[in-house]
C-alpha positions in Angstrom: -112.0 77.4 -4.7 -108.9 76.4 -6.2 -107.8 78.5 -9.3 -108.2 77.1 -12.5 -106.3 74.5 -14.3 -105.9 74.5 -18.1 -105.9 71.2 -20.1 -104.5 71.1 -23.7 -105.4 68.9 -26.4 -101.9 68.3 -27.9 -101.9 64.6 -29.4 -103.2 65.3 -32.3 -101.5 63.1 -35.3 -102.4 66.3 -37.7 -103.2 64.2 -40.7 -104.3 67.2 -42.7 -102.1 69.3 -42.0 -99.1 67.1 -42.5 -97.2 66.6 -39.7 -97.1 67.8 -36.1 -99.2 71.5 -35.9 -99.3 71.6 -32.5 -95.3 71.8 -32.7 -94.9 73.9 -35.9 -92.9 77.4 -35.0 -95.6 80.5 -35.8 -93.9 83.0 -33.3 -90.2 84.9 -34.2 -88.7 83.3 -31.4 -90.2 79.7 -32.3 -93.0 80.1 -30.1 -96.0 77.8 -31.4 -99.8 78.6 -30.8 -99.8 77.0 -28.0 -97.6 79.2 -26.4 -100.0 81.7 -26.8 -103.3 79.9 -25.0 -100.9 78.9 -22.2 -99.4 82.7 -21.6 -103.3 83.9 -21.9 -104.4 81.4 -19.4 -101.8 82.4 -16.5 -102.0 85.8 -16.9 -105.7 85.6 -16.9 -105.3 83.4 -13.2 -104.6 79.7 -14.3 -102.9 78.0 -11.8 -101.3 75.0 -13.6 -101.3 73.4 -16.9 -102.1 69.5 -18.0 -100.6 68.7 -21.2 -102.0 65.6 -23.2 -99.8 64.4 -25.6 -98.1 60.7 -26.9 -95.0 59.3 -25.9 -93.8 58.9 -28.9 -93.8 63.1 -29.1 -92.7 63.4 -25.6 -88.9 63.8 -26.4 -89.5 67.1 -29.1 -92.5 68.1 -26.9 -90.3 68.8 -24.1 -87.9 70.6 -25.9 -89.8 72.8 -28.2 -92.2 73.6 -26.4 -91.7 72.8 -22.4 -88.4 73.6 -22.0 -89.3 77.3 -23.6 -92.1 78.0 -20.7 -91.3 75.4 -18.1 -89.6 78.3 -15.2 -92.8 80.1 -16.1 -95.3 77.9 -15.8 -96.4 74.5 -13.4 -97.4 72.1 -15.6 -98.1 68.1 -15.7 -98.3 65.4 -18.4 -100.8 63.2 -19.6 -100.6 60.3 -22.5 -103.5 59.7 -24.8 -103.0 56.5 -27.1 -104.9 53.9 -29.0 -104.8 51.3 -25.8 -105.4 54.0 -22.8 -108.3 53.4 -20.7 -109.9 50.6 -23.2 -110.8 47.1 -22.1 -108.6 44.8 -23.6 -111.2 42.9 -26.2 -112.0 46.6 -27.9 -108.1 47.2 -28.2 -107.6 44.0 -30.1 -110.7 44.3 -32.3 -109.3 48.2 -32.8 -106.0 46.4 -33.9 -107.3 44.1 -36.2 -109.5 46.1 -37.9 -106.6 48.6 -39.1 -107.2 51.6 -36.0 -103.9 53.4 -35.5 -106.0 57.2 -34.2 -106.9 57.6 -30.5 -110.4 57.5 -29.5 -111.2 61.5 -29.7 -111.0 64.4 -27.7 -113.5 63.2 -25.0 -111.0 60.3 -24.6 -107.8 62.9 -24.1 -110.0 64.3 -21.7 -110.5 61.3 -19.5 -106.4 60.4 -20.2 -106.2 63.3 -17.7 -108.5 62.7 -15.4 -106.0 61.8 -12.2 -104.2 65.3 -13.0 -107.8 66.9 -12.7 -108.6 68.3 -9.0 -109.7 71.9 -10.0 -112.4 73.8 -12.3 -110.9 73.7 -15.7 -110.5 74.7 -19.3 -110.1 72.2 -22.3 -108.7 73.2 -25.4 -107.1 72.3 -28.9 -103.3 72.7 -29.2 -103.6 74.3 -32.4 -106.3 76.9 -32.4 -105.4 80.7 -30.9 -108.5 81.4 -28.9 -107.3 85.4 -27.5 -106.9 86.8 -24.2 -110.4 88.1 -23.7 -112.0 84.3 -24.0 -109.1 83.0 -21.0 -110.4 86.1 -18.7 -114.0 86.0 -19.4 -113.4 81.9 -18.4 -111.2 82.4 -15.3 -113.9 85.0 -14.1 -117.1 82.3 -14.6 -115.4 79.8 -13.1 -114.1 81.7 -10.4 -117.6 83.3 -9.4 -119.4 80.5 -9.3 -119.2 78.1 -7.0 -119.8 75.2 -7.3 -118.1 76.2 -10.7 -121.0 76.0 -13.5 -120.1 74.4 -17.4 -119.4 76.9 -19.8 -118.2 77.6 -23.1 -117.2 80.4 -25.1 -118.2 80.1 -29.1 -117.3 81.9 -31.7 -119.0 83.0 -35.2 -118.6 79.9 -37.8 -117.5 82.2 -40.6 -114.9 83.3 -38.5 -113.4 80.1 -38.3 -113.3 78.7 -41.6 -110.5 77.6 -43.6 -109.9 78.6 -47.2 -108.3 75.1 -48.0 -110.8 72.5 -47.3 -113.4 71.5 -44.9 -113.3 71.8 -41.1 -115.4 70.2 -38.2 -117.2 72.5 -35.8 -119.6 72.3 -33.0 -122.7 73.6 -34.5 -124.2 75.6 -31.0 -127.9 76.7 -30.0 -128.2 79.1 -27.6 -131.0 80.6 -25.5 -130.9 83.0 -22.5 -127.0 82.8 -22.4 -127.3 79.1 -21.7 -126.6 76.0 -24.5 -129.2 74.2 -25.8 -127.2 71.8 -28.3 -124.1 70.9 -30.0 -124.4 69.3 -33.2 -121.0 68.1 -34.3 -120.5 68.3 -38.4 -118.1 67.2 -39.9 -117.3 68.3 -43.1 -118.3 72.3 -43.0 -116.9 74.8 -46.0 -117.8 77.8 -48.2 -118.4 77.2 -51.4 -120.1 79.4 -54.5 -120.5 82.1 -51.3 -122.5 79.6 -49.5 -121.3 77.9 -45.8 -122.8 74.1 -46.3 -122.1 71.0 -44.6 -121.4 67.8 -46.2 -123.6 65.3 -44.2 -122.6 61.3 -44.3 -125.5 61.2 -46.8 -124.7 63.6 -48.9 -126.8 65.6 -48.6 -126.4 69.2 -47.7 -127.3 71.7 -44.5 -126.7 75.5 -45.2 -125.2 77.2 -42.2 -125.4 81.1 -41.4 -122.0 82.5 -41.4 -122.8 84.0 -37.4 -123.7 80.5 -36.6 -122.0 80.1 -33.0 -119.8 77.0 -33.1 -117.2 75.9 -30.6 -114.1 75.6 -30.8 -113.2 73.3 -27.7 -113.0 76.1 -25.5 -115.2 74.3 -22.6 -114.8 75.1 -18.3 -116.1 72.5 -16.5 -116.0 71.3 -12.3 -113.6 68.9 -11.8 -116.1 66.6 -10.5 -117.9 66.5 -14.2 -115.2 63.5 -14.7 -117.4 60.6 -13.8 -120.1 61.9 -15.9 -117.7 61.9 -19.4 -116.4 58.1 -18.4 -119.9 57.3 -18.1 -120.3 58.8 -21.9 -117.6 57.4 -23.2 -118.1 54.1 -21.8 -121.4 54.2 -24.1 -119.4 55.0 -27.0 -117.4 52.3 -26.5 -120.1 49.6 -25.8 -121.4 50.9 -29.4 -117.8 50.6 -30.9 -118.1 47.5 -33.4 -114.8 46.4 -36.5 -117.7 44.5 -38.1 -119.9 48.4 -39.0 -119.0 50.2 -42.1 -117.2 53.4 -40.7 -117.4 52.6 -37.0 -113.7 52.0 -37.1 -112.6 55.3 -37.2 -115.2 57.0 -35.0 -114.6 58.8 -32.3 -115.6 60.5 -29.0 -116.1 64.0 -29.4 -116.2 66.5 -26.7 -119.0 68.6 -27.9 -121.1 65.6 -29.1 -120.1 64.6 -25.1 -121.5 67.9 -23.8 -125.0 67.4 -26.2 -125.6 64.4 -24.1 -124.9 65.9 -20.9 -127.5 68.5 -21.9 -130.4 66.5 -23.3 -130.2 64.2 -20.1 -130.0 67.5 -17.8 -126.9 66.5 -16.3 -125.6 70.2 -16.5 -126.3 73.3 -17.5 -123.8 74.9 -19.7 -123.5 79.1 -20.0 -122.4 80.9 -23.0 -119.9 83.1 -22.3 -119.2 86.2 -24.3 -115.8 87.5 -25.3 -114.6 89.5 -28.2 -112.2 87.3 -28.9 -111.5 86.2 -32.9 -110.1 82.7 -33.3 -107.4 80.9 -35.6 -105.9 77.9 -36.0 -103.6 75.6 -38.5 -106.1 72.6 -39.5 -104.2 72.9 -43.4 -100.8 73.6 -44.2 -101.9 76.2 -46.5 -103.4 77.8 -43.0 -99.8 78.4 -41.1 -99.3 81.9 -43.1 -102.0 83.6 -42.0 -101.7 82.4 -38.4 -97.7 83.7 -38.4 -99.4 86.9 -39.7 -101.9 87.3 -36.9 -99.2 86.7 -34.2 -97.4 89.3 -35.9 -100.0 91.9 -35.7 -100.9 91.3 -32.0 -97.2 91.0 -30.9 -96.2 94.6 -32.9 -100.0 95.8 -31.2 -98.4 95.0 -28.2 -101.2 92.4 -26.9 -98.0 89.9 -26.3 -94.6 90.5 -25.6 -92.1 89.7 -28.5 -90.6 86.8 -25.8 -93.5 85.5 -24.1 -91.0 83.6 -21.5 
C-alpha cells in the first residue's frame, strides 16, 4: 500500500475571520497553522501533500507558505472555484443569483480527485489538529488494507470559540465505529450552556464532551466516485428560485452521514489525545500564537520547522 497522502482544505475566503487565515503568520518565523498539520503529517509517514486553494491566492500561497516547506516536502496543487466541476446551466443560475463562495468542502474534495491515487487525510487549513491525531491516522490507514474510513473527533467544548458561533460535525459513536454526523451550524456557549441555533430557531443543547469533527477524515482513494455521486445529488437539488438554497453547500461530514445511512462504508473512530485549535475569528489568532508558543518552547516542534 502506498503511504498516505494528505489533502488540505486551503480555499477558504475566511469571511469571519477577515481576510486570508489560512495565510495569517502564527509561528516566530512566519510559519502559519498549516505548517504545523503538514510537518505532523510527514513525520507521522505522509508521503505527499495536495493543496487546494484559488488561483487568485496562488501567487502569495506559493510564497508564504510553499516556498517555506517546498525542499521538505512533495506536494501538488489543486483549484477549487465557483465554476469547477459544475454543469454549465448551475454555473449561470449560481451567477445570476449573486453566488460568489465555492460549493463546500465536499466540492474541494472532488477539485482534487485526479491528484488522489493513495489512502488519504482531509483537513481544514486553519485548524491545528496535533501530532498524536496524524500518527494514530497514518497507523489505521496503514494497517488496514483495503484502507477503512476513519476519523478522529474531538470533545465540542474543546473547540469552541469565545467570539461567536462555529459549525461542527455533531458525531454518534458506538463500538469505535460512527453512526452519524449531524452538521450544525450555528453552535456557541452562552449563560454556561453549549446550544445550537437551528434554521428555526429553535434551540438543541449540546454536552460539552459531545464528539464533533473537525474535518480530520482518512479515506481509500477509491471512495472518490462515491462523493461525486453525493455531490451530484446536491447539485440536482441546487435551485436560485429557494429561499437560502443559494448559499448552501456540500459539506464533508453531512457527505460521510450519507455514506453511512446507505452503508456505503463503515467509518472507525480513532482515538488520539490530541487538543485542537483553530482561527474561525480574528479575536481567535492570540490564543492560537500562544499555543504554538507553548509546544514549540515544550519542544513538540522545532523553533524552524523547515
Amino acid at each position: 500500500m502506498k503511504g498516505p497522502a494528505l489533502v488540505v482544505l486551503a480555499a477558504g475566503i475566511g469571511s469571519r475571520y477577515g481576510g486570508l487565515k489560512q495565510m495569517d503568520k502564527i509561528g516566530k518565523n512566519g510559519e502559519v497553522l498549516l505548517d504545523y498539520s503538514v510537518f505532523d503529517a510527514i513525520r507521522a509517514g505522509f508521503e505527499k501533500v495536495v493543496f487546494i486553494i484559488r488561483h487568485d491566492i496562488e501567487r502569495e500561497f506559493k510564497e508564504l507558505v510553499i516556498a517555506r516547506m517546498s525542499s521538505s516536502v512533495k506536494w501538488e496543487l489543486a483549484f477549487q472555484e465557483l465554476d469547477s466541476l459544475i454543469p454549465d446551466e448551475i454555473y449561470a443560475a449560481a451567477l445570476n443569483a449573486g453566488r460568489s463562495k465555492p460549493w463546500g468542502t465536499a466540492h474541494a474534495l472532488l477539485c482534487a480527485a485526479e491528484r488522489i491515487d493513495a489512502p488519504f487525510v482531509v483537513l481544514n487549513a486553519d485548524d491545528f489538529y496535533g501530532r498524536e491525531a496524524f500518527a494514530a491516522m497514518a497507523e489505521h490507514l496503514r494497517t488496514t488494507d483495503p484502507a477503512e474510513p476513519a476519523i478522529v473527533p474531538y470533545q465540542l467544548e474543546k473547540t469552541l470559540s469565545l467570539r461567536g458561533t462555529v459549525t461542527r460535525g455533531v458525531c454518534s459513536i458506538k463500538d469505535e465505529y460512527l453512526v452519524s454526523v449531524d452538521e450544525l451550524t450555528a453552535i456557541e456557549k452562552k449563560d454556561g450552556r453549549i446550544i445550537n441555533t437551528n434554521s428555526d430557531g429553535t434551540i438543541r443543547a449540546l454536552d460539552a464532551d459531545t464528539p464533533v469533527s473537525m474535518n480530520f477524515w482518512g479515506f481509500p482513494a477509491n471512495i472518490m466516485p462515491e462523493f461525486k455521486k453525493y455531490f451530484d445529488k446536491f447539485l440536482s437539488a441546487f435551485s436560485a428560485d429557494i429561499p437560502g438554497r443559494i448559499k448552501s453547500e456540500c459539506y464533508l461530514p453531512s457527505a460521510a452521514d450519507f455514506f453511512l445511512k446507505q452503508n456505503i462504508i463503515k467509518i472507525k473512530a480513532l482515538r488520539a489525545n490530541s487538543d485542537w485549535f483553530g482561527v474561525t475569528y480574528q479575536e481567535d489568532r492570540e490564543l492560537a500564537i500562544n499555543k504554538i508558543a507553548e509546544l514549540t518552547a515544550a519542544g513538540v516542534y522545532p523553533v524552524s520547522l523547515w
